[in-house]
C-alpha positions as CSV (number, residue, x, y, z in Angstrom):
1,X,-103.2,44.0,169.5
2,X,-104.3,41.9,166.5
3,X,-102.1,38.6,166.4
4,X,-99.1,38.3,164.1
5,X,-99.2,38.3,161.2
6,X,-96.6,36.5,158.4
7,X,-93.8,39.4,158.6
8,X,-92.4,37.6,155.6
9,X,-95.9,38.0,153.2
10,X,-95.4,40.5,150.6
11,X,-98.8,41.2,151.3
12,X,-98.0,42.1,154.9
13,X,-95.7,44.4,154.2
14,X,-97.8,46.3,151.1
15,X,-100.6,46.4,153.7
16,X,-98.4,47.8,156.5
17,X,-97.5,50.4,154.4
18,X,-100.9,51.6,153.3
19,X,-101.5,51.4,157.1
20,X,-98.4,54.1,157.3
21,X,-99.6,56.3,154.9
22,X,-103.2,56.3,155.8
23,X,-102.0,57.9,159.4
24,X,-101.0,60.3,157.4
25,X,-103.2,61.0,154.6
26,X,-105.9,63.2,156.7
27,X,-104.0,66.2,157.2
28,X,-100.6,65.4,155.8
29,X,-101.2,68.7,153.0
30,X,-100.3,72.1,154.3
31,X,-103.0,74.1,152.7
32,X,-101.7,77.5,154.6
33,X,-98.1,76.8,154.0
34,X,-97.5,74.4,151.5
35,X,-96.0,71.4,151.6
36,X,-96.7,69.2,154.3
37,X,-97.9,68.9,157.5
38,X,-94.3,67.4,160.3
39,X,-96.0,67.4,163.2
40,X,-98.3,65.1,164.5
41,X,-99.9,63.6,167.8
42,X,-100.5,59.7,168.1
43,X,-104.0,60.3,166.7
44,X,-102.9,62.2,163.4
45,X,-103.7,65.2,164.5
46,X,-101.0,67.9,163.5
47,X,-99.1,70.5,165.8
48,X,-97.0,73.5,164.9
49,X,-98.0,73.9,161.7
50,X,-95.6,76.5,160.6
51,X,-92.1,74.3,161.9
52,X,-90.3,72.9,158.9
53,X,-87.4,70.7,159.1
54,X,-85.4,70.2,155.3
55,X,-84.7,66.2,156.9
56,X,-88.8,65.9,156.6
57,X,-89.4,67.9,153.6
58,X,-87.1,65.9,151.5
59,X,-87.9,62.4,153.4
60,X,-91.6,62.8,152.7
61,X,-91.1,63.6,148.8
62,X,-89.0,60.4,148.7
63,X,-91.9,58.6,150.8
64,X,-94.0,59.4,148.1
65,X,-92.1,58.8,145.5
66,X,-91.6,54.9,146.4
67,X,-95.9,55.1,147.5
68,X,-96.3,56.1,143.7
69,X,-93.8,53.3,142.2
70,X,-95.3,50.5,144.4
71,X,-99.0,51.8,144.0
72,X,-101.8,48.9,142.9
73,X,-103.9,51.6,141.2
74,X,-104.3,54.6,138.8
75,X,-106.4,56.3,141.8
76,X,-103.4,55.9,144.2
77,X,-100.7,56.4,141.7
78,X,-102.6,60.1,141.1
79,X,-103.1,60.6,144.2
80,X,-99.2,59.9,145.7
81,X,-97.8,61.7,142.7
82,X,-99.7,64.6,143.4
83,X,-98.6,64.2,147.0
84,X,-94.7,63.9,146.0
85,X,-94.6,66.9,143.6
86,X,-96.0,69.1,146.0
87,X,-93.5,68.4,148.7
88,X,-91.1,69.3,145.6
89,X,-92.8,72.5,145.0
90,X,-91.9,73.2,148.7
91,X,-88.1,72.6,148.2
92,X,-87.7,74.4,145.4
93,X,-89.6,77.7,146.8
94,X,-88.8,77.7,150.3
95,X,-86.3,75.8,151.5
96,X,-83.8,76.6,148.3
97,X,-81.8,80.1,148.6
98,X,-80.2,80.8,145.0
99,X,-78.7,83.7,146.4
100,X,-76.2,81.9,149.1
101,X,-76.7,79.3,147.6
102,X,-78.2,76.8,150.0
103,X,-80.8,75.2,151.3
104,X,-82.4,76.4,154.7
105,X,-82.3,74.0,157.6
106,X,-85.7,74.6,159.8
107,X,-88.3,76.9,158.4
108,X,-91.2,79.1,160.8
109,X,-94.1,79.9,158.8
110,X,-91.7,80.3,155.7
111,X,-89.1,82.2,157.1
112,X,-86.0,80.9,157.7
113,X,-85.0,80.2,161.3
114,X,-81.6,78.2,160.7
115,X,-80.0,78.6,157.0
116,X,-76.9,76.3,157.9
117,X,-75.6,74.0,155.5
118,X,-75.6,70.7,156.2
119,X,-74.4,68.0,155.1
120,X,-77.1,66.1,156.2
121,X,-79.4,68.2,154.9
122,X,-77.7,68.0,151.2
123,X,-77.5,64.2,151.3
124,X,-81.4,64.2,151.8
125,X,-82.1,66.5,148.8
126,X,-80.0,64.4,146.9
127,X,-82.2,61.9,147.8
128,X,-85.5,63.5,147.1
129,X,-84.2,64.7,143.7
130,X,-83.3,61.0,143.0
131,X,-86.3,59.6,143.9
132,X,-88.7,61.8,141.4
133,X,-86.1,61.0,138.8
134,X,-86.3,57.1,139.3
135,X,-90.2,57.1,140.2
136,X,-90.3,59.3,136.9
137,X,-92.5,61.9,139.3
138,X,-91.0,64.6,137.9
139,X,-87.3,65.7,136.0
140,X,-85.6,66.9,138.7
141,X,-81.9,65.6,136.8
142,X,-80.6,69.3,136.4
143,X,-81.3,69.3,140.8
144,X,-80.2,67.3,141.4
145,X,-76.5,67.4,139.5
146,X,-76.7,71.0,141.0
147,X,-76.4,69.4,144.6
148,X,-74.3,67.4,144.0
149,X,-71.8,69.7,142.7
150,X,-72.4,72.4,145.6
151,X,-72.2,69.3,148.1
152,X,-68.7,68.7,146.0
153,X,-67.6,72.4,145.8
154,X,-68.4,73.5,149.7
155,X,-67.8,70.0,151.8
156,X,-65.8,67.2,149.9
157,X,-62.6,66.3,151.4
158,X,-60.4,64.5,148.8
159,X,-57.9,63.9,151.4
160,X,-59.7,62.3,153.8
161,X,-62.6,60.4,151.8
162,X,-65.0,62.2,153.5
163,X,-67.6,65.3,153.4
164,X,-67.1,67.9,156.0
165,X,-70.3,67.8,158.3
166,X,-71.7,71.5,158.2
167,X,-70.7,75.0,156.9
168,X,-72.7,78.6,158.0
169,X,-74.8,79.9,156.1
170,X,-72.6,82.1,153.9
171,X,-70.4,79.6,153.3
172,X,-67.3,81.0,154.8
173,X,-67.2,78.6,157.6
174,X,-66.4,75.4,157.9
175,X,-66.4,73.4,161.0
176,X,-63.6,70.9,162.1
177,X,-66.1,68.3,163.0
178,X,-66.1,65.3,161.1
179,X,-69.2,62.7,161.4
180,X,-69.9,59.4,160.7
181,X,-73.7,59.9,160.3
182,X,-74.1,62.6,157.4
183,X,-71.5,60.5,155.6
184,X,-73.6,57.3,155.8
185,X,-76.5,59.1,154.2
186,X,-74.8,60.5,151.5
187,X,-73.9,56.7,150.7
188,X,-77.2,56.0,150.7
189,X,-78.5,58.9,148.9
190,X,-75.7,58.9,145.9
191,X,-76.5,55.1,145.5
192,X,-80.0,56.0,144.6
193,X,-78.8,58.9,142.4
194,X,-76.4,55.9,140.8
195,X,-79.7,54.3,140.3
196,X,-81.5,56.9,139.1
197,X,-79.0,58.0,136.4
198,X,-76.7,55.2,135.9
199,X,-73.8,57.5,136.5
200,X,-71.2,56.0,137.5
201,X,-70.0,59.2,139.4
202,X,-72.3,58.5,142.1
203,X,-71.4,55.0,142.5
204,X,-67.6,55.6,143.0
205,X,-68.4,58.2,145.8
206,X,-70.7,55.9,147.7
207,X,-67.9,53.3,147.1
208,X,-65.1,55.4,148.8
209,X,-67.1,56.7,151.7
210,X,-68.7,53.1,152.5
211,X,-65.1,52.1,152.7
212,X,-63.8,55.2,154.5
213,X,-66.0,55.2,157.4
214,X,-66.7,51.4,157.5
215,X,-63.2,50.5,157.0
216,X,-60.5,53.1,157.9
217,X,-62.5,54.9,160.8
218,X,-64.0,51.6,162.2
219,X,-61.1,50.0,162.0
220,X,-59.9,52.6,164.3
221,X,-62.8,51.2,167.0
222,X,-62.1,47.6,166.9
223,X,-64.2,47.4,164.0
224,X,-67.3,49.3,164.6
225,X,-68.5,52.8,163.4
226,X,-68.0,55.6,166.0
227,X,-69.7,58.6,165.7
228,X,-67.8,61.6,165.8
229,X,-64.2,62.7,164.8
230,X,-61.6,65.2,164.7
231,X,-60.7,67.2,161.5
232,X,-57.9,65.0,161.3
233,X,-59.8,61.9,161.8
234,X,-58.9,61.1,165.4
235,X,-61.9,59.6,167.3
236,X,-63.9,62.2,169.6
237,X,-64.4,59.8,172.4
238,X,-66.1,62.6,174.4
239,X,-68.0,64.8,171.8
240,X,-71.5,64.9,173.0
241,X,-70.9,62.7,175.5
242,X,-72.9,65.0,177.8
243,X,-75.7,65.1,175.5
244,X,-76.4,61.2,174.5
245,X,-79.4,61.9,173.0
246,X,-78.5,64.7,170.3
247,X,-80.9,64.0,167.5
248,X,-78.5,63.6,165.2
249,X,-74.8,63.2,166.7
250,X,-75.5,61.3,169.9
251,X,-72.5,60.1,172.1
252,X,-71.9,56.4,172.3
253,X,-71.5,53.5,169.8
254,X,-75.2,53.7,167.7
255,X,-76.7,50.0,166.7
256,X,-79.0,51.4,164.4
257,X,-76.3,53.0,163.0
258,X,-74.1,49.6,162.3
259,X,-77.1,48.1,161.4
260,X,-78.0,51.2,158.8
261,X,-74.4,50.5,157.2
262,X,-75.0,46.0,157.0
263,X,-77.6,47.4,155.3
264,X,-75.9,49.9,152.8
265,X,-72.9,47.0,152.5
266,X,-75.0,44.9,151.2
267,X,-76.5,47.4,148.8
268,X,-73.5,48.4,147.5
269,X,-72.4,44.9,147.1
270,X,-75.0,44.1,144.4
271,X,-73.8,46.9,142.1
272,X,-70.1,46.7,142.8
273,X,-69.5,43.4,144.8
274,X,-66.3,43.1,146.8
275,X,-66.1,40.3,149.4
276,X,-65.6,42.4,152.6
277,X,-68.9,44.3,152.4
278,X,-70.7,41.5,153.0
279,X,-67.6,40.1,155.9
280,X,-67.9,43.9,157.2
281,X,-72.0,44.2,156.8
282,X,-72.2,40.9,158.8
283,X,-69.9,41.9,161.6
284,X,-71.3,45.4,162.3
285,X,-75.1,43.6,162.6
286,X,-73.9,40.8,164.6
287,X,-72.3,42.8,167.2
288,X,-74.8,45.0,167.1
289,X,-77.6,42.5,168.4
290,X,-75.2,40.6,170.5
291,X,-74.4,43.8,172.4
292,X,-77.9,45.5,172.4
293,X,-80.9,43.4,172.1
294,X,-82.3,43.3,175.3
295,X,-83.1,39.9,176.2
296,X,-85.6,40.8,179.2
297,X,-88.0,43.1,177.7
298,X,-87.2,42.6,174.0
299,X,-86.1,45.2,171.6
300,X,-82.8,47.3,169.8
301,X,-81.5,49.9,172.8
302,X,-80.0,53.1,171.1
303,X,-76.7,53.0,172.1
304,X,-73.4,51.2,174.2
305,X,-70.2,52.7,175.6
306,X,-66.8,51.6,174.7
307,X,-66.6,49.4,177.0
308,X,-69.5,47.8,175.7
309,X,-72.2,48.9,178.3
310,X,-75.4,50.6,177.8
311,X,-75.4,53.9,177.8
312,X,-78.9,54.9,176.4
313,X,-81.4,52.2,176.8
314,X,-84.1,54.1,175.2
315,X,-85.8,52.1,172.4
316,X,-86.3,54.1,169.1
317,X,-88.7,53.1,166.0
318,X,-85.6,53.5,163.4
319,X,-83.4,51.2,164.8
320,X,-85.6,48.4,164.8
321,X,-86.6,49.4,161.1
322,X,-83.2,49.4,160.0
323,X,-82.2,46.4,161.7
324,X,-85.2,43.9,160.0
325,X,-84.1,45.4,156.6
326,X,-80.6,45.0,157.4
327,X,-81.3,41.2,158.6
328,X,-83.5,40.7,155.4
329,X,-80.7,41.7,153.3
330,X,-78.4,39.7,155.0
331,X,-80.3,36.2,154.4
332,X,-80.3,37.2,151.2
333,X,-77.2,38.0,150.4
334,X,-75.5,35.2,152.6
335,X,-78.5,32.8,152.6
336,X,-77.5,32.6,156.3
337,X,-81.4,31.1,158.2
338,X,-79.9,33.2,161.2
339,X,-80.5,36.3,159.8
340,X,-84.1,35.8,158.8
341,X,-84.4,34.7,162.4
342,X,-83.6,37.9,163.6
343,X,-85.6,39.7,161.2
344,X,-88.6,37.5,162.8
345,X,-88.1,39.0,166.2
346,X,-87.3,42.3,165.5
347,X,-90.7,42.5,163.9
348,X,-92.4,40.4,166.1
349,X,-91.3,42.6,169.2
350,X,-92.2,46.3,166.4
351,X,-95.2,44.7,166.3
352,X,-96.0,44.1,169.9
353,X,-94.6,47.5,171.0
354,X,-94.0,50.3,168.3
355,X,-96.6,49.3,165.9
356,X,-100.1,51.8,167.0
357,X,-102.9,49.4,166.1
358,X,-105.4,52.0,166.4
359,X,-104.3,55.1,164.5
360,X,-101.6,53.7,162.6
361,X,-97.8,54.1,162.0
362,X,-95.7,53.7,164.5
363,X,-94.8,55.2,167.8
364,X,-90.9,57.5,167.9
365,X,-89.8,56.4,171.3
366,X,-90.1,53.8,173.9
367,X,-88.6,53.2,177.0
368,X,-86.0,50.1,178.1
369,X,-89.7,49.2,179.5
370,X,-91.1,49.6,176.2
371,X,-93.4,52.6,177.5
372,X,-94.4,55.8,175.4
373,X,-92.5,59.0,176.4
374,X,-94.9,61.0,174.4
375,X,-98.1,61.9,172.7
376,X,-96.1,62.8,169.7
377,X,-96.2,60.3,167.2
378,X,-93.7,62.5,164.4
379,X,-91.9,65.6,164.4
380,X,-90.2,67.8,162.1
381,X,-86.8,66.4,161.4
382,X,-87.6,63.8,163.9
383,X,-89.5,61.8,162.6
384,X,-91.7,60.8,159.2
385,X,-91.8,57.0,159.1
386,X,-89.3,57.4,156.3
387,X,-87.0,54.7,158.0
388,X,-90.2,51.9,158.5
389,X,-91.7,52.7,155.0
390,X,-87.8,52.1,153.8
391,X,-87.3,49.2,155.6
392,X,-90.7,47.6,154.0
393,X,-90.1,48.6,150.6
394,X,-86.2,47.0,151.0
395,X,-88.0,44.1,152.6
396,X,-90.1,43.8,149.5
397,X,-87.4,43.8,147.0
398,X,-85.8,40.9,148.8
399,X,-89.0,39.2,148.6
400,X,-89.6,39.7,144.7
């Protein structure tokens, strides 16, 4: 392992990056399928070629998107653009259905294998549209204004300040489950479209649901976020409580998730400051470490029972990702020394265990031991180092 470097250097970080991307770069294109490549081993080298996930798809347009904005020269700035509208292409022609209309969830060779919509999967074309519009990669305004209004027209829940979590295919069907998660990135993806347009529309949805779920359903935990609800907003202490790990809705209080939204407070504090985002962002990250840094073997476990015991103490790449941009943006914002000295260790510990020296990017899953689980480096709708690439470009605003 090459000795650590100054986590703090802009030039780290740019370098870092280019480390990500260059894992990537070999066979990231899908010649036979379009779009790109989801699957890959430690060594780069891709699997399933035909799986699509719509989380990938759109995360890897919006990877480079901000690979083109933050590019040195003409060569990379071609070459990432290039990258960026072809991922688009792939949206637009097979993962978009006019005829429902929708966008499909997982793709198989280019047919569709799961067409439900998703909120989830709506926040992150949101966030894909918004990141060719800002990067000026391509006009994608009309997109993404479309989404936005199907995302309005099939999910939004006036009454409860929230967006309904999933709908079939058709439409017709809505389901009474209510999720913190998908919320959280539609914050995150209508602040960027805020950015990308200066409509203020975007910003005053972000607003209310950064102060539904962070507010009014935390509140309803002692203060932190819970995952999962009721349609009427009672917490569902038992959904997926015997499946923990769910990729997406896992049982249990998530860290990276209260780190994810100290991160988002503070984001949504420098466009439309209000003192308890940054009380509320400081509280979730603070009892977020206290409770699940692991003082023994280092590291962010994924996720604590009620009671405050640890009830996954697997280690995965996003939540220490999240959790140094969350801490950068917190000794920013506060100007607190304590929160740059945990965005010290979480790195130094990433860098020690998750960071692959020898292929690059970084590895999915550890144990509490910090040992792989898995050859697979990144998987479709798992994983495309969208969260550790975000983390360093947040990291680099701070720095600037």
């Amino acid at each position: 392992m090459p000795s650590a470097p100054n986590f703090k250097s802009a030039a780290f970080l740019r370098e870092h990056v280019d480390s990500i991307l260059a894992f990537y770069e070999p066979h990231v294109a899908d010649p036979v399928h379009g779009g790109f490549h989801q699957n890959f081993y430690d060594d780069g080298t891709p699997f399933n070629p035909g799986d699509k996930h719509l989380v990938s798809s759109t995360r890897m347009v919006f990877n480079y998107c901000k690979a083109y904005q933050h590019a040195q020269t003409p060569e990379r700035k071609a070459q990432f653009k290039a990258r960026a509208l072809a991922g688009l292409e792939y949206i637009r022609t097979q993962h978009w259905d006019a005829s429902r209309p929708g966008y499909h969830w997982t793709l198989s060779v280019n047919q569709p294998v799961d067409s439900t919509n998703h909120c989830y999967g709506l926040a992150f074309v949101i966030l894909a549209f918004s990141s060719c519009l800002s990067a000026g990669v391509a006009d994608t305004r009309a997109e993404l204004y479309r989404t936005w209004d199907l995302l309005n027209a099939k999910l939004w829940l006036p009454q409860s300040g929230l967006y309904a979590d999933e709908a079939s295919a058709d439409w017709q069907t809505v389901s009474d489950y209510r999720g913190q998660n998908a919320n959280m990135h539609c914050c995150e993806a209508l602040l960027a479209a805020h950015q990308a347009t200066g409509d203020e529309v975007f910003l005053e949805r972000a607003y209310t649901l950064a102060n539904t779920v962070s507010v009014t359903l935390a509140d309803k935990a002692e203060g932190l976020v819970w995952e999962h609800f009721t349609k009427d907003l009672a917490i569902d202490w038992d959904y997926n409580r015997d499946d923990p790990k769910n990729l997406y809705r896992p049982w249990g209080f998530q860290p990276g998730h209260q780190t994810e939204w100290a991160k988002l407070l503070v984001l949504l504090h420098r466009v439309k400051p209000e003192a308890w985002m940054l009380t509320r962002a400081q509280s979730l990250f603070d009892r977020a470490l206290e409770t699940c840094w692991d003082s023994e073997q280092g590291g962010i476990f994924y996720g604590h029972a009620p009671d405050g015991s640890i009830c996954d103490d697997d280690k995965y790449f996003w939540v220490q990702a999240e959790s140094f941009a969350a801490a950068a943006l917190l000794a920013e914002a506060t100007g607190e020394a304590r929160y740059w000295q945990w965005y010290e260790k979480i790195w130094q510990y990433s860098w020690a265990h998750f960071v692959d020296h020898q292929h690059g990017a970084w590895y999915r899953l550890l144990t509490a031991n910090n040992e792989k689980t898995s050859n697979q480096k990144s998987t479709a709708g798992g994983k495309c180092d969208y969260h550790t690439m975000g983390a360093c470009w947040e990291v680099l605003g701070v720095l600037a």
